[in-house]
C-alpha positions as CSV (number, residue, x, y, z in Angstrom):
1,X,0.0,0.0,0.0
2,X,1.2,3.4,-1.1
3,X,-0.2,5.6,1.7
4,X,1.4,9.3,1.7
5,X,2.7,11.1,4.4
6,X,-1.0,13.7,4.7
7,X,-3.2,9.9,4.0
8,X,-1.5,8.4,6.8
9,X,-2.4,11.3,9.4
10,X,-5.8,11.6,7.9
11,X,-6.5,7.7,9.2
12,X,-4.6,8.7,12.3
13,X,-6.8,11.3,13.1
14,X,-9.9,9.7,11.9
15,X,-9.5,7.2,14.5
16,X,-7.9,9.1,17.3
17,X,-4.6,7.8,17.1
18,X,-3.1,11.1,16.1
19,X,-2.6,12.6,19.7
20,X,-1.1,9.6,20.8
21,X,1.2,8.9,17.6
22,X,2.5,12.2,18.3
23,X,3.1,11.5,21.8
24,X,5.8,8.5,21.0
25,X,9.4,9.0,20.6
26,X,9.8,9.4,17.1
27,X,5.8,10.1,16.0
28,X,5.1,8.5,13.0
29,X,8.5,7.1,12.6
30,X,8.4,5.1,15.8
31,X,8.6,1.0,15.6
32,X,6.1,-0.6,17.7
33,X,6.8,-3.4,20.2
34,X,5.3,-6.0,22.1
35,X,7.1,-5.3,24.7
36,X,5.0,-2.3,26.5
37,X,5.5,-1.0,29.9
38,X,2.2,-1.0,33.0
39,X,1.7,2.5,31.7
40,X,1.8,1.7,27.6
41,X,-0.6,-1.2,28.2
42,X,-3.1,1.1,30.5
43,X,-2.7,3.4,27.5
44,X,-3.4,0.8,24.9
45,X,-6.3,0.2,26.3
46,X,-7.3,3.3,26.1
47,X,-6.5,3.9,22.5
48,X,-8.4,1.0,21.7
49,X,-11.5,2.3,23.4
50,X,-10.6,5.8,21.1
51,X,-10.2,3.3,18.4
52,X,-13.6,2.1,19.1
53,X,-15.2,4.9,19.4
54,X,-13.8,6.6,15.7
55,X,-15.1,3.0,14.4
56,X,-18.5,3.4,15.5
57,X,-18.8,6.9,14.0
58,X,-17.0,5.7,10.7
59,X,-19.7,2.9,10.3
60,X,-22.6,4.8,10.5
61,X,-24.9,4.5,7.9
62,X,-22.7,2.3,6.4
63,X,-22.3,-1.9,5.8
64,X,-19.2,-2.3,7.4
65,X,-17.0,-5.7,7.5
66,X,-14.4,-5.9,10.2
67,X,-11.6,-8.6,10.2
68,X,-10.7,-9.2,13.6
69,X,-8.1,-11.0,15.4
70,X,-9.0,-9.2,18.8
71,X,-12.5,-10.9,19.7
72,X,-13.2,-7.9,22.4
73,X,-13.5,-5.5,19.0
74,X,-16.3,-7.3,17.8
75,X,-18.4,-8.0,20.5
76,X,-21.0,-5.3,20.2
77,X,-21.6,-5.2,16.1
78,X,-24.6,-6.2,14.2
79,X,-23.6,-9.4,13.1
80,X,-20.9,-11.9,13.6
81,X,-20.0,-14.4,10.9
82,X,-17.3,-17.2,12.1
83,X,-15.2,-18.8,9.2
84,X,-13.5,-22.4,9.5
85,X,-11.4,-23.3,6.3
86,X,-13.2,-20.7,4.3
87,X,-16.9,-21.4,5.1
88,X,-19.7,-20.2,7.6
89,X,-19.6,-22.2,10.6
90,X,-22.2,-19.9,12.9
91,X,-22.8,-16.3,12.7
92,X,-25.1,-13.9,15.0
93,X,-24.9,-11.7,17.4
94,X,-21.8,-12.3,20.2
95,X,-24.6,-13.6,23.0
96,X,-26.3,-15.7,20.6
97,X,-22.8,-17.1,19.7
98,X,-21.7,-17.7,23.1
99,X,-24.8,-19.2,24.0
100,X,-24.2,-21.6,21.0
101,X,-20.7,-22.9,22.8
102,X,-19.4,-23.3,19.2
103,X,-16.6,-22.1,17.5
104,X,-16.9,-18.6,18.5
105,X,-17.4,-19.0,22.1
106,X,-14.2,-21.6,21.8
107,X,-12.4,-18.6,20.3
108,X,-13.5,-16.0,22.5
109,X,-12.9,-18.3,25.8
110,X,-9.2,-19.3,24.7
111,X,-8.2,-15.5,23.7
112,X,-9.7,-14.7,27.6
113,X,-7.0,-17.2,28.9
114,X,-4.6,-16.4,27.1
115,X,-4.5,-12.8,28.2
116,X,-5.6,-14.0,32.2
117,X,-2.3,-16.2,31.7
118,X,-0.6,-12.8,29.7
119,X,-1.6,-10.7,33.4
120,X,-0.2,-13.3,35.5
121,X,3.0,-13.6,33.9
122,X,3.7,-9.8,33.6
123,X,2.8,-9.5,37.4
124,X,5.4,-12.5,38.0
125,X,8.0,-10.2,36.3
126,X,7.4,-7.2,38.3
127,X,7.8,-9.3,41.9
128,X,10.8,-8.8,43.4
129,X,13.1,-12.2,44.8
């Protein structure tokens, strides 16, 4: 993708990520990590609720098809369709779905543990001997 320099801000700022771009190090040129400090990951979650928030606006009035990885950024749309090797498996609403117990309540319940098991390992770091 061939985004320019004044594209690249636009989307920033469209979904409130501009402020906090500007905030790192080296703005826009800053490489990301997944290695984030307490405060960086109390701040990423707070970007993804801004995130959330410029989504919702962006959608409106609109069909909008969102690819996600992240279960938690789903949870509240219209519809949720699950794919298994390139086919509908279930799709409705995220309580319909995790009433189902199929494959998107499988999903959802393994992506809870792994960040439960993420929380407990980061406080396991911060303990001192």
């Amino acid at each position: 993708m061939d985004a320019s320099d004044d594209e690249v801000i636009a989307a920033a700022k469209m979904a409130n990520a501009h402020d906090f771009i500007m905030e790192l190090p080296e703005n826009y040129k800053t490489t990301s990590s997944d290695k984030l400090s307490g405060g960086q990951k109390q701040r990423d979650n707070t970007s993804e609720r801004i995130v959330q928030d410029a989504l919702e606006k962006a959608k409106l009035g609109r069909t909008t098809i969102i690819i996600a990885h992240r279960l938690s950024t789903i949870r509240n749309v219209d519809l949720i369709i699950t794919l298994a090797n390139g086919r509908v498996v279930q799709y409705g609403t995220h309580n319909e779905l995790m009433q189902e117990k199929g494959l998107y309540y499988e999903l959802v319940t393994a992506q809870q543990q792994s960040e439960i098991d993420k929380k407990d390992e980061d406080n396991d770091d911060e303990i001192d001997p």
